[in-house]
C-alpha positions in Angstrom: 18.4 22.2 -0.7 19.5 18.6 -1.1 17.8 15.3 -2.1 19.1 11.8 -0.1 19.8 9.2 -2.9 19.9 5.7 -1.5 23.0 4.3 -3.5 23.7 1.1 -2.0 21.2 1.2 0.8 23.2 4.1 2.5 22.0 7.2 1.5 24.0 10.2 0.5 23.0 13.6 0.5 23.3 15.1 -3.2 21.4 17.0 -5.9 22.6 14.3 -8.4 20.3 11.2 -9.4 22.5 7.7 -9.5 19.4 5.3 -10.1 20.2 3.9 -13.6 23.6 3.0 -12.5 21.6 1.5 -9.2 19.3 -0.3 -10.4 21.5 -1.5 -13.5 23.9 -2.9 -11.0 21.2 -4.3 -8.5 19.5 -6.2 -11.9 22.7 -7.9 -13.2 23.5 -9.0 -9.4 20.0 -10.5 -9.4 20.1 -11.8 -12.2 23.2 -14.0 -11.0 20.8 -15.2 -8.9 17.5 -16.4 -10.7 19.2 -17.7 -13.7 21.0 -21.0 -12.0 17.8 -21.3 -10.2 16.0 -21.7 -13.3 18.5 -23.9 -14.8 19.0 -25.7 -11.8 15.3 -27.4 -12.9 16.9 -27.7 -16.3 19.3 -29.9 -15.7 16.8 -31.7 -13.1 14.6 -32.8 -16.1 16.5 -36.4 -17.1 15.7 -37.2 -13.6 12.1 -36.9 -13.6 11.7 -39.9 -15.8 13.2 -42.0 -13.2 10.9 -41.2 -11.0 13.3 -40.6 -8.1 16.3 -38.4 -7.5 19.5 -39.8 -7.9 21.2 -40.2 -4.8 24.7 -38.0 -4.1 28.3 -39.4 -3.7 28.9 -35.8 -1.6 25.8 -35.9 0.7 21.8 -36.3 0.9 19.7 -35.9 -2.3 19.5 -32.6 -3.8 15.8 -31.6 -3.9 15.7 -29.1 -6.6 11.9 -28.6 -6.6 11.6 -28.3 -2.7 13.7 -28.4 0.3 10.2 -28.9 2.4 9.9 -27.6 6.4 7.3 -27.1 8.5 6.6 -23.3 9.1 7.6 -23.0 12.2 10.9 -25.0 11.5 11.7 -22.6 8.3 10.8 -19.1 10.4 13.6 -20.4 12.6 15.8 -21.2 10.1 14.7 -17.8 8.2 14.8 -15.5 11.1 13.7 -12.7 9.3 13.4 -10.0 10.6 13.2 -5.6 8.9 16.1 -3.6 9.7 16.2 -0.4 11.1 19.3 0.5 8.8 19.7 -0.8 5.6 21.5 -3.3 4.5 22.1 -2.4 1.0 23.0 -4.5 -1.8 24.5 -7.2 0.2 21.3 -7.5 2.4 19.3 -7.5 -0.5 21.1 -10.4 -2.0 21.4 -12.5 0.7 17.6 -12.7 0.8 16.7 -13.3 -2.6 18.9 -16.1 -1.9 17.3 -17.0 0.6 14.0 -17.1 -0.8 15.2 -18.7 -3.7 16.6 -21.8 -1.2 13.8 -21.6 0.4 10.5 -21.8 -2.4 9.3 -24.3 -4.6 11.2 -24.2 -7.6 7.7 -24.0 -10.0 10.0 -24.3 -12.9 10.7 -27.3 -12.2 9.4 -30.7 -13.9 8.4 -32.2 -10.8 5.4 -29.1 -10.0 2.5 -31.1 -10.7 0.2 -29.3 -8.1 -2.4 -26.9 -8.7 -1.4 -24.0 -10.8 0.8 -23.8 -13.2 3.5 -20.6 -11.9 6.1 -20.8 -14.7 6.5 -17.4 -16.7 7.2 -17.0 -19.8 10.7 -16.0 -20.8 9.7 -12.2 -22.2 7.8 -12.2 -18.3 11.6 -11.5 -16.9 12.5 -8.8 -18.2 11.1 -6.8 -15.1 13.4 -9.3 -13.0 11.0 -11.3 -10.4 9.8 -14.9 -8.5 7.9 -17.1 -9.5 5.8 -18.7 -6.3 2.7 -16.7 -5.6 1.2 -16.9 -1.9 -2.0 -18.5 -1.7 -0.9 -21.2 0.9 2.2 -22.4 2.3 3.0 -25.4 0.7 3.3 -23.5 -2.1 5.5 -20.4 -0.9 7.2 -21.1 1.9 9.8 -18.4 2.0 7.0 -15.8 0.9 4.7 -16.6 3.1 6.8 -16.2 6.2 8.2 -13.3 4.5 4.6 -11.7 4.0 3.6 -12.9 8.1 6.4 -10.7 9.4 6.6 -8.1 6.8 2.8 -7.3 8.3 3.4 -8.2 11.7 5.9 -5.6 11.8 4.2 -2.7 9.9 0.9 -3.4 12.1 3.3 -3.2 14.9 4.2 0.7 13.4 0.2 1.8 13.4 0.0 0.0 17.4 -1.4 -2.8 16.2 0.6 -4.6 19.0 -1.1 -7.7 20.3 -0.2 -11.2 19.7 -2.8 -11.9 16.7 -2.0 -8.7 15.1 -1.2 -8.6 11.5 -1.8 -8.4 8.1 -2.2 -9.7 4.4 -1.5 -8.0 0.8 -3.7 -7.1 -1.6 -3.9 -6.3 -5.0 -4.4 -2.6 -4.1 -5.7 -0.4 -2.1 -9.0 -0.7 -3.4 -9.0 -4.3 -3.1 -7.3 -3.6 0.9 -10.5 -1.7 1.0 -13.4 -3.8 -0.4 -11.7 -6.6 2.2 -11.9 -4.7 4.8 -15.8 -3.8 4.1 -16.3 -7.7 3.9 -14.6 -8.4 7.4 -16.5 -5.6 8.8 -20.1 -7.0 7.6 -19.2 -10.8 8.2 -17.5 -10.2 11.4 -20.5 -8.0 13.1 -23.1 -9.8 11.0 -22.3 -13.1 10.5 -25.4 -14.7 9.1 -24.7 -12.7 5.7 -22.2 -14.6 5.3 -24.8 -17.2 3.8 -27.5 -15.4 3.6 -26.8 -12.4 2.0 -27.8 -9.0 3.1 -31.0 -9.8 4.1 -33.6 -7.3 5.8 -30.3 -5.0 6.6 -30.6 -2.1 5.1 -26.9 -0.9 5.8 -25.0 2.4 5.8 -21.4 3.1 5.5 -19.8 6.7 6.2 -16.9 8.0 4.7 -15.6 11.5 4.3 -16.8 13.7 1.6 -13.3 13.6 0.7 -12.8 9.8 0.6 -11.3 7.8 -2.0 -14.5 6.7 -4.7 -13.5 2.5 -3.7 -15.6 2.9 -1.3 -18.6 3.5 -3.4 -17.5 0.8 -5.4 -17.2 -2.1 -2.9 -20.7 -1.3 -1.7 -21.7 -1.5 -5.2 -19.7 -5.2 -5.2 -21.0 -5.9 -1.8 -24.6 -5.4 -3.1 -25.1 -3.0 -0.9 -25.2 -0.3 -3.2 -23.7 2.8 -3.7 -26.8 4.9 -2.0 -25.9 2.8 0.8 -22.5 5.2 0.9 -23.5 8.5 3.1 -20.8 11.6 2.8 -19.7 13.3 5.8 -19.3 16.9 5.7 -15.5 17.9 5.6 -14.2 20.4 7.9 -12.1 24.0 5.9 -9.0 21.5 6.3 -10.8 18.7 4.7 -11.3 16.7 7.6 -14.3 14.5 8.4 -16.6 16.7 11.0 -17.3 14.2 13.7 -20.1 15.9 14.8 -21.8 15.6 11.4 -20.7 11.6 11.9 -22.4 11.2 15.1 -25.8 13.1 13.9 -25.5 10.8 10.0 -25.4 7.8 12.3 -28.6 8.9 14.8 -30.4 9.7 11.4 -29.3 6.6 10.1 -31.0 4.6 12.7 -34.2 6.9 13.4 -34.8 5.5 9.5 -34.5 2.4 10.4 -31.3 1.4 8.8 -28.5 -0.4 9.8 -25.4 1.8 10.5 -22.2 -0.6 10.5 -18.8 1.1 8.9 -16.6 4.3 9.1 -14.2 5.0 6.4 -11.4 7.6 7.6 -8.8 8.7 6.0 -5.0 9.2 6.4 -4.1 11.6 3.4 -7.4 12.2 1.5 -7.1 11.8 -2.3 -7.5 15.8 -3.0 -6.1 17.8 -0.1 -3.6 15.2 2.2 -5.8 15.8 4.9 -5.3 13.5 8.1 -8.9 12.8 9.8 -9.0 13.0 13.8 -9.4 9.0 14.2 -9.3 9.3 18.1 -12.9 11.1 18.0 -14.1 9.3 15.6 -13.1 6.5 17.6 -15.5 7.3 19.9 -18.3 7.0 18.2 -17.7 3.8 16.7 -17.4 2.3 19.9 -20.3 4.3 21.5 -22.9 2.8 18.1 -21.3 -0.8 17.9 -19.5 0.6 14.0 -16.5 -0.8 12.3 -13.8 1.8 12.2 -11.7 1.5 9.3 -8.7 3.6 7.9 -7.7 4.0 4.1 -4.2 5.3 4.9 -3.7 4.0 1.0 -1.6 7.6 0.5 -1.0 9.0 3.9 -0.1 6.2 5.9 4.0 5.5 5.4 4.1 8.9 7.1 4.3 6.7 10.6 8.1 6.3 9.5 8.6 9.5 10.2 9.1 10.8 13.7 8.8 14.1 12.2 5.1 13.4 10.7 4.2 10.3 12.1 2.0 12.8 14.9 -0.5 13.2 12.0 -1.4 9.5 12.7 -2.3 9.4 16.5 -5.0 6.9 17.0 -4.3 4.5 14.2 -4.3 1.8 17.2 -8.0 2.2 17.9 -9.0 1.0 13.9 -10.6 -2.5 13.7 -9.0 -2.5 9.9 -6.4 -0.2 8.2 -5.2 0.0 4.5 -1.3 1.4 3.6 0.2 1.4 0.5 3.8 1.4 -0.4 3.6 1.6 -3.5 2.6 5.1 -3.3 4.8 7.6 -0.6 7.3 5.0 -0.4 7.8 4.2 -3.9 7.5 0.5 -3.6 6.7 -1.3 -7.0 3.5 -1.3 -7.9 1.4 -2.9 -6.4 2.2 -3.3 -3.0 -0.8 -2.6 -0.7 -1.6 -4.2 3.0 -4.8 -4.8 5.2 -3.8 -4.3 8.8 -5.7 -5.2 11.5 -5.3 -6.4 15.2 -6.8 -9.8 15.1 -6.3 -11.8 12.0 -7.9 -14.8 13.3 -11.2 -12.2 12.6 -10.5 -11.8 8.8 -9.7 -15.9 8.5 -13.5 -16.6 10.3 -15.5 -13.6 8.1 -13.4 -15.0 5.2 -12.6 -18.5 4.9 -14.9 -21.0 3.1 -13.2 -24.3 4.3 -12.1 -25.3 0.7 -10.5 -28.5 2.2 -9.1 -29.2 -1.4 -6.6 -26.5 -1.0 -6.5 -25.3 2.6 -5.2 -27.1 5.3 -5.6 -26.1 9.0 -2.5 -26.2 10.7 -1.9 -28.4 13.8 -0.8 -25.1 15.5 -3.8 -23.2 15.5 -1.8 -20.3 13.4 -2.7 -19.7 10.0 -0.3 -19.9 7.2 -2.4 -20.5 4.2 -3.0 -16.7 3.8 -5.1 -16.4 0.7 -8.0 -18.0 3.4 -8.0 -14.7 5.0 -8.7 -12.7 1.8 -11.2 -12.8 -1.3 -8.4 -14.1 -3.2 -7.4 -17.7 -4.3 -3.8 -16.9 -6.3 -1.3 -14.0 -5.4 1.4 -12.0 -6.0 3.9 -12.2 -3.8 3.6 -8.8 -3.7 5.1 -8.4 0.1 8.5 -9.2 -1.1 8.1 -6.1 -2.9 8.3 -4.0 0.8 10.6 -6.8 2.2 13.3 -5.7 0.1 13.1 -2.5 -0.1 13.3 -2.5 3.7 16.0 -4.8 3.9 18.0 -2.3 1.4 17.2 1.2 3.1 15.9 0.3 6.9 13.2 1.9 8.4 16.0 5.0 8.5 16.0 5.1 5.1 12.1 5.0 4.6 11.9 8.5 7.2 14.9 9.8 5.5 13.1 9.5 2.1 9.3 10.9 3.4 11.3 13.6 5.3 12.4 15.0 2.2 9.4 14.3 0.2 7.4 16.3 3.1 10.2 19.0 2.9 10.1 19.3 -1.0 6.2 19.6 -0.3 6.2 22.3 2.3 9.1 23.9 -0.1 6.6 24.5 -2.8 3.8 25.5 -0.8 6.2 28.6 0.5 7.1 29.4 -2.8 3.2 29.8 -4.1 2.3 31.9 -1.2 5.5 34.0 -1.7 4.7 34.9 -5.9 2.0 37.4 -6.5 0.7 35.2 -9.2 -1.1 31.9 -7.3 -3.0 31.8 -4.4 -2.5 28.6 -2.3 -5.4 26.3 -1.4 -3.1 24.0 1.1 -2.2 24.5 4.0 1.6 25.7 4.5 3.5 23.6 4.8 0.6 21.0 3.3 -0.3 18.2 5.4 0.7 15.5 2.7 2.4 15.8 -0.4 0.3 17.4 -2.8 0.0 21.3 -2.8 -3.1 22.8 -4.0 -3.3 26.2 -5.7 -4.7 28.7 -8.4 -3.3 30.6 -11.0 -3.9 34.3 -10.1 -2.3 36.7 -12.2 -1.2 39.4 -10.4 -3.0 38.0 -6.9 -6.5 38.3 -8.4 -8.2 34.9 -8.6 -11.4 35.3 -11.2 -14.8 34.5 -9.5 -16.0 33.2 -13.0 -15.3 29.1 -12.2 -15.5 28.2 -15.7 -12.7 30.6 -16.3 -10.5 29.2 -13.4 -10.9 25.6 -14.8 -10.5 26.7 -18.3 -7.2 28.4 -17.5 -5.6 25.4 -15.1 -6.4 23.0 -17.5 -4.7 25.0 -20.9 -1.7 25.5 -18.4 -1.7 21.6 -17.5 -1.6 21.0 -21.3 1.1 23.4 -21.6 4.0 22.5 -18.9 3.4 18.7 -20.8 5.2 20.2 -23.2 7.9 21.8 -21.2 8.4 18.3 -19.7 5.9 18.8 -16.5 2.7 16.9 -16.2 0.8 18.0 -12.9 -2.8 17.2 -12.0 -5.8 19.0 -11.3 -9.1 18.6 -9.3 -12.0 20.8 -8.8 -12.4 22.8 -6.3 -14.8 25.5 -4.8 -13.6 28.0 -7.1 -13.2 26.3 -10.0 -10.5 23.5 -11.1 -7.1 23.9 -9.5 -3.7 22.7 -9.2 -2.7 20.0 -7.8 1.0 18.9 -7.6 2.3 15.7 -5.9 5.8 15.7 -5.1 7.9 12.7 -3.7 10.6 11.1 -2.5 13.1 11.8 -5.5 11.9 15.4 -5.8 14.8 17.7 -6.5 14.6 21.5 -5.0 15.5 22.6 -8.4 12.3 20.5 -10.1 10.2 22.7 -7.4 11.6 25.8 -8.6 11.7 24.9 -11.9 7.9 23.8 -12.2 7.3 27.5 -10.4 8.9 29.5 -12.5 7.3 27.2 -15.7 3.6 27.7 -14.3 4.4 31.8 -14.0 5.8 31.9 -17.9 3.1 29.6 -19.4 1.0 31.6 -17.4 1.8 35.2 -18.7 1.8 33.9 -22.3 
């Protein structure tokens, strides 16, 4: 078996790793970049104390802090667009450039506006820009970077119409918590000023769900009682029979039933939740359907996997995060939805001293849609990486990770010595087992947890660090493989887990 290396943004298939020489080459080649952009504002800083720039013998004045457009006139001069093949180092390049030509040049004298954006030197050594992407004026390039960028991954999930979208956050928890905010603002509005008032509101999630939903009712005020489990099915699926009968409970105690949390990929066990039903009963009790596809969601790149997300199109909100299956840097996390003029009116305060409507009814000021002021321009992050592999690239990539996955899932149920708690192949990528010496799993718990978590200890020092979560027999394994997973690191772990095992 083979992993697919992206060298240069077209991958080749090999069981040899190339990424220091990569990612040497790509930082020296970016580096030619961002260095005479910085000292482009240098050598600009004799001509602030004029007060003017000096005009040119060789053409029109050369802006160094901004060459200003409107939006619309810089997303037809941009025209960017997400490949479906990448475009490798080249590609890459060309739109850094662009960026660069295209942003406000914060190192330069002249920024005077709110915030000061200029990192320290030691702040480059993980090579990066400047601009964050609170509003347009400041980020011009970013913020029609981050518009499309979300546009086009809403478009993956069938978030199709003209309004749909997206914005990043600083995580999926945060994707989350906004998400929860838009829910409770958009179907009642009057909390917006009045607080929570005499609603005493439930959300749902799966028993299974990720704990950041506990902790934005918590931030919400809500609280975290206000968070009711739903039975999970033996696949670790939300029942949505239990759903429906939590919800009629809810409201026979007088309470205020108002948000579903599903998952794509729980947190434990991968498991993909059947959205379409529990469509249905969000629509048939007036809830907000949400879906944390934080882990599980990239899988929509795949034509292979992309099944286990059938429905996504019916969500009022959805979190993905590339940072995780896709290996994005961290972070890098979206809130999708199919209407973002609904996050800008459950969000936006009006701060008329920093947002400015635009004449064209769109909004480009994108921090106004979220509970954030300053941001990362952490879509570039995705933009980049897309430019450089394509969408081919991305399924090429999850294919293999959800190969390597299934891979060690068949060789657990083939040793006498584990006994798998995953499906085979696994739904996601983490497989879930015990240690069972000789095919006899202890019914002492204590012992089970005792034993997985000497062996965890133990592979550390055979350079393998694994995780483990508890389970209904004790603690078990619980490896996550991913998109630079070797066969050979598969086999490898296996045949470590059976010797630390018999010692």
């Amino acid at each position: 078996m083979t992993v697919t290396n992206g060298h240069n943004g077209n991958p080749s298939t090999t069981t040899l790793l190339h990424r220091a020489e990569e990612v040497n080459d790509l930082i020296d080649a970016v580096k030619g970049l961002i260095v005479p952009y910085i000292k482009a504002a240098d050598d600009a800083v004799a001509e602030r104390a004029t007060g003017d720039i000096p005009s040119s013998l060789n053409g029109p004045k050369n802006n160094v802090l901004v060459d200003f457009q409107k939006p619309q006139e810089l997303a037809q001069r941009l025209k960017f667009t997400l490949p479906d093949s990448g475009k490798g180092k080249e590609g890459l390049l060309e739109t850094i450039q662009q960026v660069l030509q295209n942003s406000v040049n914060t190192w330069d004298q002249g920024f005077l506006d709110k915030f000061s954006l200029i990192a320290c030197n030691l702040g480059w050594g993980g090579v990066r820009h400047g601009p964050f992407s609170a509003k347009h004026q400041f980020s011009p390039a970013l913020t029609i970077i981050e518009k499309t960028t979300a546009k086009t991954l809403a478009h993956l999930f069938g978030f199709t119409g003209a309004r749909a979208g997206g914005i990043s956050c600083q995580g999926g928890s945060a994707s989350n918590l906004t998400s929860l905010v838009v829910a409770r603002n958009t179907l009642f509005p009057k909390c917006r000023a009045s607080g929570n008032g005499i609603h005493d509101f439930v959300i749902f999630t799966s028993a299974h769900g990720h704990y950041s939903v506990e902790k934005s009712a918590m931030i919400c005020g809500l609280g975290s009682n206000s968070v009711w489990p739903v039975p999970v099915d033996e696949l670790g699926c939300m029942k949505p029979d239990s759903l429906r009968e939590l919800v009629v409970r809810a409201r026979n105690e007088g309470k205020t039933p108002f948000y579903v949390n599903s998952t794509a990929g729980t947190t434990v066990m991968g498991s993909y939740e059947p959205f379409e039903e529990i469509s249905k009963i969000c629509k048939e009790f007036g809830l907000w359907m949400h879906i944390d596809a934080s882990w599980g969601g990239p899988a929509i790149f795949s034509t292979k996997q992309k099944h286990k997300l059938n429905g996504t199109h019916l969500a009022d909100s959805l979190t993905v995060n590339p940072h995780k299956m896709m290996n994005v840097p961290v972070t890098c996390s979206f809130l999708l939805g199919p209407d973002m003029n609904i996050f800008n009116k459950a969000n936006s305060t009006a701060a008329g001293y920093l947002f400015h409507t635009s004449d064209s009814g769109d909004i480009w000021d994108l921090a106004d849609l979220t509970l954030q002021c300053g941001r990362r321009g952490d879509s570039l992050k995705l933009a980049l990486a897309w430019i450089y592999y394509g969408a081919a690239g991305f399924e090429r990539q999850i294919n293999h990770a959800f190969e390597q996955a299934a891979y060690l899932a068949t060789l657990i149920n083939q040793s006498d010595n584990f006994v798998l708690v995953s499906k085979d192949p696994p739904p996601c990528l983490q497989v879930c087992f015990y240690y069972s010496p000789g095919g006899k799993l202890s019914d002492d718990k204590e012992e089970n947890t005792l034993r997985t978590k000497a062996m965890v200890e133990k592979m550390i020092l055979r350079g393998y660090m694994v995780d483990y979560a508890p389970g209904p027999k004790g603690s078990f394994f619980r490896v996550v493989v991913n998109c630079q997973t070797l066969p050979g690191t598969v086999e490898g772990l296996v045949k470590g887990l059976e010797e630390v095992g018999h010692q």
